[in-house]
VOBA-1610 file (N, C-alpha, C; in pm, whole numbers, padded with zeros to 5 digits, always signed):
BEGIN
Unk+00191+02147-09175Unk+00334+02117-09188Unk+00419+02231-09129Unk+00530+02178-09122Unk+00641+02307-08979Unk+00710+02395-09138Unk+00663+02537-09142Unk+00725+02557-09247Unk+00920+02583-09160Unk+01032+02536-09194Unk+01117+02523-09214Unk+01225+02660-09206Unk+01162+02749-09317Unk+01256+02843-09341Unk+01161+02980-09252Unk+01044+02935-09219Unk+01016+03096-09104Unk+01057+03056-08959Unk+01128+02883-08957Unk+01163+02868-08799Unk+01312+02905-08797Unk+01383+02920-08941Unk+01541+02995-08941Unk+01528+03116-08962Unk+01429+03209-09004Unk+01430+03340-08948Unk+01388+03357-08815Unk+01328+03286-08760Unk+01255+03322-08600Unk+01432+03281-08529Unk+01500+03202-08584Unk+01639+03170-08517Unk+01756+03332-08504Unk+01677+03366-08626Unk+01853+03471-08707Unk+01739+03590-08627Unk+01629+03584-08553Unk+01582+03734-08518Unk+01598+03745-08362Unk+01665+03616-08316Unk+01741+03653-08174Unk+01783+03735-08171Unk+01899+03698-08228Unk+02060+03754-08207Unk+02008+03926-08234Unk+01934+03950-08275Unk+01927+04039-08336Unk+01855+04111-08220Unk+01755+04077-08142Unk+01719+04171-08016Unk+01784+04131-07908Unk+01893+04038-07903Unk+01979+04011-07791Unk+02101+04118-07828Unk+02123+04167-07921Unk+02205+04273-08001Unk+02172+04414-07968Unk+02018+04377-07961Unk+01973+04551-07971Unk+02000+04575-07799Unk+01959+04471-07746Unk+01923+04518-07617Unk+02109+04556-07503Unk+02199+04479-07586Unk+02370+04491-07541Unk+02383+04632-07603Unk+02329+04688-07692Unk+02393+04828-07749Unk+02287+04932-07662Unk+02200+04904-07624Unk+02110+04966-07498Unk+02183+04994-07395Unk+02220+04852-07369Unk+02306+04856-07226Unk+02454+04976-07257Unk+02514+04931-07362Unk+02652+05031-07344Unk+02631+05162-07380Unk+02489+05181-07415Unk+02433+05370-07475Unk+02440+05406-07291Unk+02400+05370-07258Unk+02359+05380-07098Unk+02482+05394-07031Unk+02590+05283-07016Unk+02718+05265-06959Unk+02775+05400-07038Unk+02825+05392-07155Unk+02874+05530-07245Unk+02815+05685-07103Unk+02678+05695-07123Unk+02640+05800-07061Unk+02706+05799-06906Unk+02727+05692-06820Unk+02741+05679-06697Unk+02927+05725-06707Unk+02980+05647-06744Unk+03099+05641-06760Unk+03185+05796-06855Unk+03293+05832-06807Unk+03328+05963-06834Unk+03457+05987-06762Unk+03496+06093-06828Unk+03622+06136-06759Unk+03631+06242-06591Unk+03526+06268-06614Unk+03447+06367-06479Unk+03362+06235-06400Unk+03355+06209-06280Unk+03284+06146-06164Unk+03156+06136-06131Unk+03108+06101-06209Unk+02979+06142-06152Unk+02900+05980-06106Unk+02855+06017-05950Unk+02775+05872-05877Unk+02684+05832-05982Unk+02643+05700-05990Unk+02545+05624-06075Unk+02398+05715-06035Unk+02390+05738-05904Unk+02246+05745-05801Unk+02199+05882-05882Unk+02311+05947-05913Unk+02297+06104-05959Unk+02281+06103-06114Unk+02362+06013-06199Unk+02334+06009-06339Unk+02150+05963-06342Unk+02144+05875-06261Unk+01976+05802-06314Unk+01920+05929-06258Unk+01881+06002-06181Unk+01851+06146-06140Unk+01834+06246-06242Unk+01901+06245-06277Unk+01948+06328-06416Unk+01851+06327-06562Unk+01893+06150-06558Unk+01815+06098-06684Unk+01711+06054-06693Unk+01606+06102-06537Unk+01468+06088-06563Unk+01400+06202-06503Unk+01513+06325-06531Unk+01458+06445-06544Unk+01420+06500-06396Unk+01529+06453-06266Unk+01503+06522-06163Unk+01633+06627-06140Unk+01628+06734-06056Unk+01737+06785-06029Unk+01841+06722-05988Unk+01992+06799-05970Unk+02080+06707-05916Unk+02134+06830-05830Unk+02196+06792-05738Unk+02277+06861-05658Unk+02392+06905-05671Unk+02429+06895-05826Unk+02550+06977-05885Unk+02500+07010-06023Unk+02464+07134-06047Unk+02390+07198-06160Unk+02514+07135-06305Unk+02623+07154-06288Unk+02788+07114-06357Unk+02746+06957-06369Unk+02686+06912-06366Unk+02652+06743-06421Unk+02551+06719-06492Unk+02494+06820-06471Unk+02349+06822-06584Unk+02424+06830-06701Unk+02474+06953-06685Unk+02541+07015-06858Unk+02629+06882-06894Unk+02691+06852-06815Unk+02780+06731-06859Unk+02741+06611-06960Unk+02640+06589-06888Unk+02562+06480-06896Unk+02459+06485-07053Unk+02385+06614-07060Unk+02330+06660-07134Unk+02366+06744-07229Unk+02457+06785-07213Unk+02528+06860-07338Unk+02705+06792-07404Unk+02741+06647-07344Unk+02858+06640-07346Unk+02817+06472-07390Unk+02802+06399-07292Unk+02801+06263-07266Unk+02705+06199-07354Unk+02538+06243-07349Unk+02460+06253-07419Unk+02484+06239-07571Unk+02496+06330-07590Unk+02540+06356-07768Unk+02622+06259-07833Unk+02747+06257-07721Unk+02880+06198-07766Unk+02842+06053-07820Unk+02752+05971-07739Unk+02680+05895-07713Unk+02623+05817-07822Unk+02534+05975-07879Unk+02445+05935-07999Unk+02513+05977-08125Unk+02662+06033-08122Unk+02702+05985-08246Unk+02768+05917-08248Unk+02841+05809-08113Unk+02920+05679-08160Unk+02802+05602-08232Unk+02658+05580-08203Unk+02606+05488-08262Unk+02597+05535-08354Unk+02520+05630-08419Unk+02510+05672-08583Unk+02677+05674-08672Unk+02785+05692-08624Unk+02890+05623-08707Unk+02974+05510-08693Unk+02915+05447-08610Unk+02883+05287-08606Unk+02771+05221-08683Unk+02698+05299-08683Unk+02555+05207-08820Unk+02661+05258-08953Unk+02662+05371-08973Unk+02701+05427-09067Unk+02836+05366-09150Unk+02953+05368-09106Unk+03063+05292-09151Unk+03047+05139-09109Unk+02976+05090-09047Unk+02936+04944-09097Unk+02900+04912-09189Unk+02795+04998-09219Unk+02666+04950-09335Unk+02731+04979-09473Unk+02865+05098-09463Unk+02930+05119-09567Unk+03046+05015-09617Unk+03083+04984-09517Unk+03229+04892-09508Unk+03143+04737-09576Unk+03030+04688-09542Unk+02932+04607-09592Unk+02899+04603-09687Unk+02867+04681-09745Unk+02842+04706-09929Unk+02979+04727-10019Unk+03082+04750-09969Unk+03171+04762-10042Unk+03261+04643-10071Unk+03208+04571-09967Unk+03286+04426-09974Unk+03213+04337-10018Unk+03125+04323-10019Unk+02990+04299-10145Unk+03065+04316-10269Unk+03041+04458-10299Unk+03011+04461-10426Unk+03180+04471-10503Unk+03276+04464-10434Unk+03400+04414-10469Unk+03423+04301-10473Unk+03365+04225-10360Unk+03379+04092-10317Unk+03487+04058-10285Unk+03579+04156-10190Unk+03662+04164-10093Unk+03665+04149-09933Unk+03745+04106-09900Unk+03699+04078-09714Unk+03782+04220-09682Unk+03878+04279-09729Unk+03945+04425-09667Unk+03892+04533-09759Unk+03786+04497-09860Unk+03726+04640-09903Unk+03659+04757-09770Unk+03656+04860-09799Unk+03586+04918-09700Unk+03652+05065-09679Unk+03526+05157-09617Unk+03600+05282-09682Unk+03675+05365-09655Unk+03746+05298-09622Unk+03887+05356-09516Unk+03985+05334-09612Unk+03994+05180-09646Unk+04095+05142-09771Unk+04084+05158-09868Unk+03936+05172-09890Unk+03914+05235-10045Unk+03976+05357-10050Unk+03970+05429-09945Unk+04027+05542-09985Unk+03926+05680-09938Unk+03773+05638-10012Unk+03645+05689-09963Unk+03658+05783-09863Unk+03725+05735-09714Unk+03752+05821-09610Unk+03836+05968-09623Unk+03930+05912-09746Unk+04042+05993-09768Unk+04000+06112-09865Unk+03880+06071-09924Unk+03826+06153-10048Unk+03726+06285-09968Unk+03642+06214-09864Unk+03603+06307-09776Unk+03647+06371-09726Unk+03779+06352-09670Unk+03872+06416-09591Unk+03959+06515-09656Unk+03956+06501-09788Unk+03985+06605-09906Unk+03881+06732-09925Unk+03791+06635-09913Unk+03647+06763-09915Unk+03657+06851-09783Unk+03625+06799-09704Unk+03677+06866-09567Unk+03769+06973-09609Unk+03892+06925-09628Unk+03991+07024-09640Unk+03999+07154-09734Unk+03911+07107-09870Unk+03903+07182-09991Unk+03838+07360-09884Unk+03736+07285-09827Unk+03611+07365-09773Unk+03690+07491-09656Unk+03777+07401-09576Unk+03815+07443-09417Unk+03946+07557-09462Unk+04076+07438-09498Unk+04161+07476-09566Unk+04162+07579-09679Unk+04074+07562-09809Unk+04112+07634-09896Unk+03998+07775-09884Unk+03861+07720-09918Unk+03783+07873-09936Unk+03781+07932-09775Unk+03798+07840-09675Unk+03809+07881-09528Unk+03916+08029-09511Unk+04072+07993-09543Unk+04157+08060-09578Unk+04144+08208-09644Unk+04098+08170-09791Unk+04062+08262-09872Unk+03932+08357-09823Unk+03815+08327-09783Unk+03693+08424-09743Unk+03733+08489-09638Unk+03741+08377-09513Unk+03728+08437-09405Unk+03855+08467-09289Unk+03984+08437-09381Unk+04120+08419-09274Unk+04186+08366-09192Unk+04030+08356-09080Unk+04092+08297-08946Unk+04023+08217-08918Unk+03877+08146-08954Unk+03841+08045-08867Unk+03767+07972-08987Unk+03665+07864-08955Unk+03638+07770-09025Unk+03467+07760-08939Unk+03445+07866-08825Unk+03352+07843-08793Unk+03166+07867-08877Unk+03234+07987-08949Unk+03091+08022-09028Unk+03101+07894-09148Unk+03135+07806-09181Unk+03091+07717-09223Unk+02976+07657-09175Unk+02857+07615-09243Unk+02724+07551-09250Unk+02752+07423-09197Unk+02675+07341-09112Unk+02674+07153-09131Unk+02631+07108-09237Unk+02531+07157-09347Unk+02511+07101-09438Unk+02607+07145-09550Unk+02669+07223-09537Unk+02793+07265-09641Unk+02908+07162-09602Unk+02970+07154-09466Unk+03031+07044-09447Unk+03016+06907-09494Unk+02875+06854-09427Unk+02863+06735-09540Unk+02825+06711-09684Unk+02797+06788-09746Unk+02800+06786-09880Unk+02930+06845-09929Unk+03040+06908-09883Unk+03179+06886-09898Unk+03234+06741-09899Unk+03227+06678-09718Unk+03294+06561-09678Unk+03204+06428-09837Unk+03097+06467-09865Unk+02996+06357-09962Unk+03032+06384-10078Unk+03082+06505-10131Unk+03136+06536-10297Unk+03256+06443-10292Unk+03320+06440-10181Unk+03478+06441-10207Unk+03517+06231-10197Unk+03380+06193-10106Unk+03408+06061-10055Unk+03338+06019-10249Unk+03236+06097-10292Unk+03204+06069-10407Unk+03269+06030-10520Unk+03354+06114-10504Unk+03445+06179-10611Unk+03543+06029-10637Unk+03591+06003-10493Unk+03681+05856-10519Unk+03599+05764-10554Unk+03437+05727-10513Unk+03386+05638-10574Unk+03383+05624-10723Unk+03323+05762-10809Unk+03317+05757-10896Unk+03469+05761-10999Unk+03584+05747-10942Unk+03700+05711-11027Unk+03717+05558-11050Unk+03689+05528-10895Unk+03674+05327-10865Unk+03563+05325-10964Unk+03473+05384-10994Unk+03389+05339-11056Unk+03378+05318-11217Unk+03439+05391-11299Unk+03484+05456-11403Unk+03596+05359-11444Unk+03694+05318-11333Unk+03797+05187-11366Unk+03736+05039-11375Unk+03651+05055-11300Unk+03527+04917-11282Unk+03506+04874-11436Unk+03438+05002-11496Unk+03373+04940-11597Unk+03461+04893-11710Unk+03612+04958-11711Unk+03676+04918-11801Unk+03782+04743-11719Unk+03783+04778-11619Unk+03886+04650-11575Unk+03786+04594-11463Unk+03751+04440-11512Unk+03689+04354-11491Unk+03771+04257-11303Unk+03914+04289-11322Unk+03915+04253-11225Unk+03944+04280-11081Unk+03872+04238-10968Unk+03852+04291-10828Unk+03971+04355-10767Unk+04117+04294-10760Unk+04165+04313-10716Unk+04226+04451-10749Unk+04287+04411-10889Unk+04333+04562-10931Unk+04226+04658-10890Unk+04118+04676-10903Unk+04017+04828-10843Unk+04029+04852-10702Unk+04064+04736-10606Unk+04071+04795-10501Unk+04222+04867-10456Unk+04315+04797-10522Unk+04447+04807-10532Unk+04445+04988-10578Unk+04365+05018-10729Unk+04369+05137-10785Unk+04261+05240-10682Unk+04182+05174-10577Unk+04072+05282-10519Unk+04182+05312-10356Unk+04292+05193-10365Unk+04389+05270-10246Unk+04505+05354-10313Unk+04443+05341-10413Unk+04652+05472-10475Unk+04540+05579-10517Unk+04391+05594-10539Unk+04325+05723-10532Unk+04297+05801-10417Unk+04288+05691-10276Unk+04272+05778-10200Unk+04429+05784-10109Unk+04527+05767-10178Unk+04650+05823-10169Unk+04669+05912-10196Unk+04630+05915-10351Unk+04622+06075-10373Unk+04570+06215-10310Unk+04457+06150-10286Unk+04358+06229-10205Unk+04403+06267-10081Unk+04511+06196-10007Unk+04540+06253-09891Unk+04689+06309-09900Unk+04768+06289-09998Unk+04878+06351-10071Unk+04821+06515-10068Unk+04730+06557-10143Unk+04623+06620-10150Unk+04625+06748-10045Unk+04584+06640-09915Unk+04547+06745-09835Unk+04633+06780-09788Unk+04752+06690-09778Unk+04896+06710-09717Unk+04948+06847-09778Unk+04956+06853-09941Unk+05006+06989-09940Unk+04927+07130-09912Unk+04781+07092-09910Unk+04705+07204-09815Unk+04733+07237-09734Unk+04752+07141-09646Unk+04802+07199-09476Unk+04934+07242-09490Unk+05034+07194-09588Unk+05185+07286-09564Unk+05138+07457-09589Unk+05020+07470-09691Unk+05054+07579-09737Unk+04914+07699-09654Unk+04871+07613-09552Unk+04734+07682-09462Unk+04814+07772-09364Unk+04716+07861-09290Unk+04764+07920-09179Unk+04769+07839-09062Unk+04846+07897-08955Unk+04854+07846-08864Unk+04720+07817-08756Unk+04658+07868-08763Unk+04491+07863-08666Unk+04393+07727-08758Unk+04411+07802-08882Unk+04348+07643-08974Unk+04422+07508-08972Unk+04534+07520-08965Unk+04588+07398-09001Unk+04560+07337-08804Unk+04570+07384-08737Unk+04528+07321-08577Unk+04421+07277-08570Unk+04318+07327-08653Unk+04185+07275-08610Unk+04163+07162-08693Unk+04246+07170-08843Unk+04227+07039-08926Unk+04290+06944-08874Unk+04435+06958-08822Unk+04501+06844-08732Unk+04401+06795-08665Unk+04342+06819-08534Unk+04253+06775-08448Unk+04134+06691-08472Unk+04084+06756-08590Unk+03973+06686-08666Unk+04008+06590-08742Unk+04138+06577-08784Unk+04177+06466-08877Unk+04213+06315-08743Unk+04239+06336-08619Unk+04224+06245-08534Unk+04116+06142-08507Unk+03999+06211-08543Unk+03875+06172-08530Unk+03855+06184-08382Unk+03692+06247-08365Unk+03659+06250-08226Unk+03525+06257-08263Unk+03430+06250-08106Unk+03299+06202-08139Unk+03239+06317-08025Unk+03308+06359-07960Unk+03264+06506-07856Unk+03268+06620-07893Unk+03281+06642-08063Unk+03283+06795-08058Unk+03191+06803-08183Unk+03085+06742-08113Unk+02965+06811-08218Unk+02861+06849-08135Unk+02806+06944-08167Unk+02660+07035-08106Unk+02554+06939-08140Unk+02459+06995-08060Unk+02292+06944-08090Unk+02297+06911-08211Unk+02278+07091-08254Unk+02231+07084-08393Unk+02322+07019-08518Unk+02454+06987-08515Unk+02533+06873-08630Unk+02426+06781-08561Unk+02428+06704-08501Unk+02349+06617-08464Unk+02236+06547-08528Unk+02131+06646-08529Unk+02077+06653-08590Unk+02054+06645-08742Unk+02174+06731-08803Unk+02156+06684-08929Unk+02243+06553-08971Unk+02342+06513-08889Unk+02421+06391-08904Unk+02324+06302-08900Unk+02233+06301-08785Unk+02098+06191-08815Unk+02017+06189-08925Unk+01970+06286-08984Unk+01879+06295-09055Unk+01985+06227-09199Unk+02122+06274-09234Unk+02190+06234-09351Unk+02237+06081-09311Unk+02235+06032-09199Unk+02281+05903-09201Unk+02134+05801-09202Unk+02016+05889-09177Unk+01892+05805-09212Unk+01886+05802-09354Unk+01918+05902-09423Unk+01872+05879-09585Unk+01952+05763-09611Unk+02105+05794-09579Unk+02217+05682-09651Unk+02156+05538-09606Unk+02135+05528-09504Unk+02061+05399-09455Unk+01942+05361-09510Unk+01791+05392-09506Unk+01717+05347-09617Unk+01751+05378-09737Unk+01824+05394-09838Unk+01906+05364-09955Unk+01967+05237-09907Unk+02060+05219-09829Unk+02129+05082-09837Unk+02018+04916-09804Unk+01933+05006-09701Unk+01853+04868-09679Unk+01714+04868-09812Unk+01725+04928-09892Unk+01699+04937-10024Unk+01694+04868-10043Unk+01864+04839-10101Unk+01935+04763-10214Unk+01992+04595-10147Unk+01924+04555-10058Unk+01916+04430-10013Unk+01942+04321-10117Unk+01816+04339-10193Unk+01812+04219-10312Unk+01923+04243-10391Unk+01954+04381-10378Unk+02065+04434-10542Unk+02190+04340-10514Unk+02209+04361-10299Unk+02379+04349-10290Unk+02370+04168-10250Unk+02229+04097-10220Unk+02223+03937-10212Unk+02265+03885-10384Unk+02185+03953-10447Unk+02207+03892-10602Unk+02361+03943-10652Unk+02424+04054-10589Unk+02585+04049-10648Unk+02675+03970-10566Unk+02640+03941-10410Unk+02719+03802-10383Unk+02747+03696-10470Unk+02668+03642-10583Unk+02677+03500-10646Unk+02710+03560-10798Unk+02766+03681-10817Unk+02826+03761-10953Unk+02782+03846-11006Unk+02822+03927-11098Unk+02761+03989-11195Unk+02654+03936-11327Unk+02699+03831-11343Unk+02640+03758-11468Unk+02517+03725-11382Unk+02514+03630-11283Unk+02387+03587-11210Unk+02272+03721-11162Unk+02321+03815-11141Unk+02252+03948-11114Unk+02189+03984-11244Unk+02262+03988-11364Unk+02219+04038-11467Unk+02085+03942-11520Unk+02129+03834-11516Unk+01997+03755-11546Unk+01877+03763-11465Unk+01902+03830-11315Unk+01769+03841-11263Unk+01715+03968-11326Unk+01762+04038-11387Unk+01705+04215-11432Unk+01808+04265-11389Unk+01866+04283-11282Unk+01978+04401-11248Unk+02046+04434-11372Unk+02014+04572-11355Unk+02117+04652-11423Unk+02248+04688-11348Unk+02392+04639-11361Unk+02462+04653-11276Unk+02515+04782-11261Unk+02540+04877-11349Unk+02593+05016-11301Unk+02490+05080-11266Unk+02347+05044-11260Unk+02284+05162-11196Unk+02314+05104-11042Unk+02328+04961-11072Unk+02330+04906-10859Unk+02427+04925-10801Unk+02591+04979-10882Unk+02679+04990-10836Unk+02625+05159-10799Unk+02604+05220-10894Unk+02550+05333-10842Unk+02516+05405-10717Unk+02380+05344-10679Unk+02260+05318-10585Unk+02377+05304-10420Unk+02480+05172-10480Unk+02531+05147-10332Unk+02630+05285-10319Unk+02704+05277-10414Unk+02825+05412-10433Unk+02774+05524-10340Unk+02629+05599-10371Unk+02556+05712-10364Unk+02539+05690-10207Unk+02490+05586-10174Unk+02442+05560-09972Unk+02597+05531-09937Unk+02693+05473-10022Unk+02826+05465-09931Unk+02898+05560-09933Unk+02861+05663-10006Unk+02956+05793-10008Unk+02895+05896-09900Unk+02705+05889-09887Unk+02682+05980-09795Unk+02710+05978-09659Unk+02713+05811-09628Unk+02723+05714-09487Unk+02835+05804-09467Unk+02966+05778-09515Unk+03061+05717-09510Unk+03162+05915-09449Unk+03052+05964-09602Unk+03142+06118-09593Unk+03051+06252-09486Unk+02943+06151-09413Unk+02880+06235-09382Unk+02945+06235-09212Unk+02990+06115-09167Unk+03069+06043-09080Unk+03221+06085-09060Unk+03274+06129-09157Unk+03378+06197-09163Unk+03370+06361-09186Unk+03262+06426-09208Unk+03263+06541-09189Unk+03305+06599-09051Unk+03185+06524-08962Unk+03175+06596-08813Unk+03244+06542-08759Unk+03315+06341-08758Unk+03368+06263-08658Unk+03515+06316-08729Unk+03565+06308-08811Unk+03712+06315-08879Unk+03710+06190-08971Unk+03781+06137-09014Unk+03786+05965-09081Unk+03866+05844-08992Unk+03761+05778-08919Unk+03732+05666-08822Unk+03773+05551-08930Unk+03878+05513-08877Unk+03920+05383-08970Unk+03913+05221-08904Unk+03908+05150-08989Unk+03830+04991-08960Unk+03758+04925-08904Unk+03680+05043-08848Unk+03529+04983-08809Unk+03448+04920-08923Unk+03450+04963-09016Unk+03417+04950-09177Unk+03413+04772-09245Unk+03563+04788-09208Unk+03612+04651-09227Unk+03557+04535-09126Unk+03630+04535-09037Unk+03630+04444-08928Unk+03481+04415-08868Unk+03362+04533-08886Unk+03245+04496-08818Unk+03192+04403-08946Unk+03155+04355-09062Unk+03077+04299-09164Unk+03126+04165-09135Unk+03252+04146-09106Unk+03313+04024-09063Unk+03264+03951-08934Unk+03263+04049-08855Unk+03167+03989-08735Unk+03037+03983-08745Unk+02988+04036-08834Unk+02816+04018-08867Unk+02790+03860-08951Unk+02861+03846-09033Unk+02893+03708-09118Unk+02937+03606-08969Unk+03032+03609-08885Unk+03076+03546-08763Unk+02968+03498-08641Unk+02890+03560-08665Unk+02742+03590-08551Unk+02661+03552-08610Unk+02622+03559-08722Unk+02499+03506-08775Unk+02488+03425-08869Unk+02614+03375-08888Unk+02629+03240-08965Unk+02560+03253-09130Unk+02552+03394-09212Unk+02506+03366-09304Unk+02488+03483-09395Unk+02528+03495-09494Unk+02569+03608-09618Unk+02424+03653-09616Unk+02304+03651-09597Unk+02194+03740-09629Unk+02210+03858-09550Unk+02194+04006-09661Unk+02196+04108-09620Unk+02053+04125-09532Unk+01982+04087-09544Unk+01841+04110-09495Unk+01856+04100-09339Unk+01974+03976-09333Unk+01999+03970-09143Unk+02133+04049-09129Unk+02235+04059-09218Unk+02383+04097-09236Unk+02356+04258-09197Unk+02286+04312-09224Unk+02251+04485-09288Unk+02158+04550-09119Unk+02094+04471-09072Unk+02049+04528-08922Unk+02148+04468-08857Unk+02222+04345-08857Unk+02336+04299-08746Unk+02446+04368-08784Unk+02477+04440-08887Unk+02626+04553-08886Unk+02561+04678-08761Unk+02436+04712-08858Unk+02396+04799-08738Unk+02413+04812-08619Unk+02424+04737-08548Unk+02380+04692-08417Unk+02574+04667-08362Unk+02601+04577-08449Unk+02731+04540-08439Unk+02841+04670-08453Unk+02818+04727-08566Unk+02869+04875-08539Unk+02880+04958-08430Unk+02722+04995-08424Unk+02726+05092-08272Unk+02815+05058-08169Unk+02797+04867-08183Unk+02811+04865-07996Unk+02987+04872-07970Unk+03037+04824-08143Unk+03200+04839-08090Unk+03279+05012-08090Unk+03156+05102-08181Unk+03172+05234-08152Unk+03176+05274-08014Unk+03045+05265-07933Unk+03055+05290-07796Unk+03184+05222-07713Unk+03162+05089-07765Unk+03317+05068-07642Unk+03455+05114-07671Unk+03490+05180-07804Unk+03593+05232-07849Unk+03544+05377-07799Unk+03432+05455-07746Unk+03377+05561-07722Unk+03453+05577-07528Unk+03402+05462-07504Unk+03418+05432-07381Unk+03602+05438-07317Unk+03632+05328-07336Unk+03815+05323-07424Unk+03850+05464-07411Unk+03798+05541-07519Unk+03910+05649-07528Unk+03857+05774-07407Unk+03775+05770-07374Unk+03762+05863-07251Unk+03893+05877-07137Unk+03903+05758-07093Unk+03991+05724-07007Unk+03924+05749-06857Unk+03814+05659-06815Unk+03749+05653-06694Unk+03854+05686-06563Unk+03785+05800-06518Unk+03892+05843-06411Unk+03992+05963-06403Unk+03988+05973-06568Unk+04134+06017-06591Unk+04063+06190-06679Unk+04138+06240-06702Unk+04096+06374-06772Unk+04119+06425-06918Unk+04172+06319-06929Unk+04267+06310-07064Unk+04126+06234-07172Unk+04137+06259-07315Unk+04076+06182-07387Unk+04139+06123-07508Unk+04128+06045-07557Unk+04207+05970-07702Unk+04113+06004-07762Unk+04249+06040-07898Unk+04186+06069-08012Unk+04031+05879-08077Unk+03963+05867-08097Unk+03900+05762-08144Unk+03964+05697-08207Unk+03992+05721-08351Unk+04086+05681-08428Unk+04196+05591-08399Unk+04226+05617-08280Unk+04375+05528-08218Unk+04297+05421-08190Unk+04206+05454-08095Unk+04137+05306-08032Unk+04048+05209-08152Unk+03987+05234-08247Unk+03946+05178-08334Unk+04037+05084-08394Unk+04168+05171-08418Unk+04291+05075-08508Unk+04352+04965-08409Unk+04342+05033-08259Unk+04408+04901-08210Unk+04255+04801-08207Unk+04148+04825-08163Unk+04071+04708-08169Unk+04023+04687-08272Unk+04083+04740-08420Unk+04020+04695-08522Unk+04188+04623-08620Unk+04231+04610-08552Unk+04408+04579-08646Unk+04437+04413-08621Unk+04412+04383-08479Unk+04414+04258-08448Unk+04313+04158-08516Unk+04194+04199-08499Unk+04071+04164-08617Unk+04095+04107-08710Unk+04178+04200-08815Unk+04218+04197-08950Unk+04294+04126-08950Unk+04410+04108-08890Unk+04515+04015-08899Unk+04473+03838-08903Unk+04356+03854-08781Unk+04326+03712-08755Unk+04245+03695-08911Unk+04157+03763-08920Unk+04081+03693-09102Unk+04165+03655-09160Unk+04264+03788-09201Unk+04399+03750-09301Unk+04464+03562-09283Unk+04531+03563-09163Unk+04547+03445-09090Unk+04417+03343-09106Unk+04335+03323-09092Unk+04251+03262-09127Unk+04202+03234-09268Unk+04167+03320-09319Unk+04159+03302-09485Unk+04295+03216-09539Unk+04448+03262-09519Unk+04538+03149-09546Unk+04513+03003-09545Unk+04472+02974-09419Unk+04471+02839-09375Unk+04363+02773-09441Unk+04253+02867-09452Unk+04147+02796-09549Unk+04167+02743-09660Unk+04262+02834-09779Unk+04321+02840-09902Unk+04408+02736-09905Unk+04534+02720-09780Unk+04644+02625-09767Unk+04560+02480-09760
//
């Protein structure tokens, strides 16, 4: 007999290497494409390890383009997979951790770190700061707002008010940093401006490195909790009867969406509505609420609108670069509007 339901996973595991293989293609385009010139004939040269005839394109290429590259995709998995669980487990279509606030809580941590003991130890710079001190700053602080949303959860039962109360926390939170920076020096408060833009070119090898390694933990944690965040789609009560314990699962997601989320805003700055807008297109593409296909197609779906917002803000040709942040909101604002618009008409 034709079993039925392994010929609709063999369907939902297209999309999924027709996905991988488009975010291949724009890792590649990303590397080719740049604000500096460089011939195609000379990039493939490059990237299979032959000399080139301008020593100034190697470094480019390999110390600039490269990198930049591999952290649009890791905070493209990363604030997907976060923006995904939060709308889950709110069961909101604009949850996500930009609006939660989450972004804003990291971005507090950041500041506590740069801004305040930065100031106080060392005077003038923010450079002898650690990467792993950074993200376990940017992860206390994205924490910190979870666990207030979380703490209101258990006493007020309903969705809206918590998300309503997790955007006036991370109001606070950026209220917060606002009076830090009135009261920082002038050399600190420039470098926090800049970083609060969000950018994806000013991290070294080595952040790199550990940005990968902290956005792999947050990630197997989230593809974990698969069953946790399928069984809180259909409620709390229905979860509870399978065994879930629900505050340890709110937990579990909290803990991978705070590291994703604040580990992403340490080194990038806080990248807003990729979060949102990619889970929506993962549901749009694959026709179907299982995280099991939802949770590798954010992935995938993440990266690839990171890179072209990567791409976007370079300005091919030109010398100039955009902050990320800008380009995300314009290709992530129109997005939002249309769900919004759409969800009406459904309701009407």
């Amino acid at each position: 007999m034709i079993n039925l339901g392994k010929i609709m996973q063999a369907k939902k595991l297209w999309p999924l290497l027709v996905l991988g293989i488009f975010v291949f293609i724009l890792f590649l385009l990303d590397v080719f494409i740049g604000s500096v010139k460089i011939p195609v004939f000379e990039t493939l040269k490059i990237l299979v390890g032959k000399s080139s005839s301008h020593s100034e394109w190697e470094v480019i290429i390999f110390s600039f383009r490269i990198p930049r590259a591999l952290t649009a995709l890791l905070a493209g998995m990363a604030l997907s997979v976060s923006g995904l669980q939060m709308q889950t487990v709110f069961r909101n279509p604009l949850a996500g951790p930009y609006v939660l606030g989450i972004s804003s809580g990291a971005s507090l941590g950041v500041a506590i770190l740069v801004l305040g003991f930065s100031s106080i130890l060392f005077q003038t710079s923010s450079n002898m700061i650690g990467d792993w001190t950074l993200v376990l700053a940017a992860s206390f602080g994205s924490a910190l707002i979870l666990l207030l949303i979380f703490i209101v959860s258990v006493r007020i039962k309903d969705i809206m008010t918590i998300l309503i109360l997790g955007i006036l926390f991370g109001s606070i939170a950026s209220a917060l940093v606002g009076v830090m920076q009135y009261f920082s020096n002038e050399s600190l408060l420039k470098s926090f401006v800049v970083w609060s833009m969000g950018s994806l070119g000013n991290i070294t090898q080595d952040q790199i490195q550990v940005l990968s390694i902290v956005i792999l933990i947050g990630l197997l944690i989230s593809f974990a909790s698969v069953k946790i965040l399928n069984a809180l789609l259909l409620g709390e009560d229905y979860a509870k009867t399978l065994g879930i314990n629900i505050k340890a699962a709110r937990a579990i997601v909290f803990l991978s969406t705070s590291i994703l989320a604040g580990s992403v805003t340490a080194f990038c700055g806080p990248i807003g509505f990729i979060g949102i807008v990619v889970p929506h297109l993962g549901r749009m593409f694959f026709r179907t609420s299982n995280h099991g296909f939802l949770m590798p197609g954010s992935v995938l779906i993440g990266s690839a609108l990171m890179l072209i917002s990567d791409m976007i803000s370079q300005l091919p040709g030109s010398e100039k670069i955009l902050p990320i942040n800008s380009i995300t909101a314009l290709l992530g604002i129109p997005i939002i509007i249309w769900i919004i618009i759409k969800r009406k008409r459904i309701i009407q």
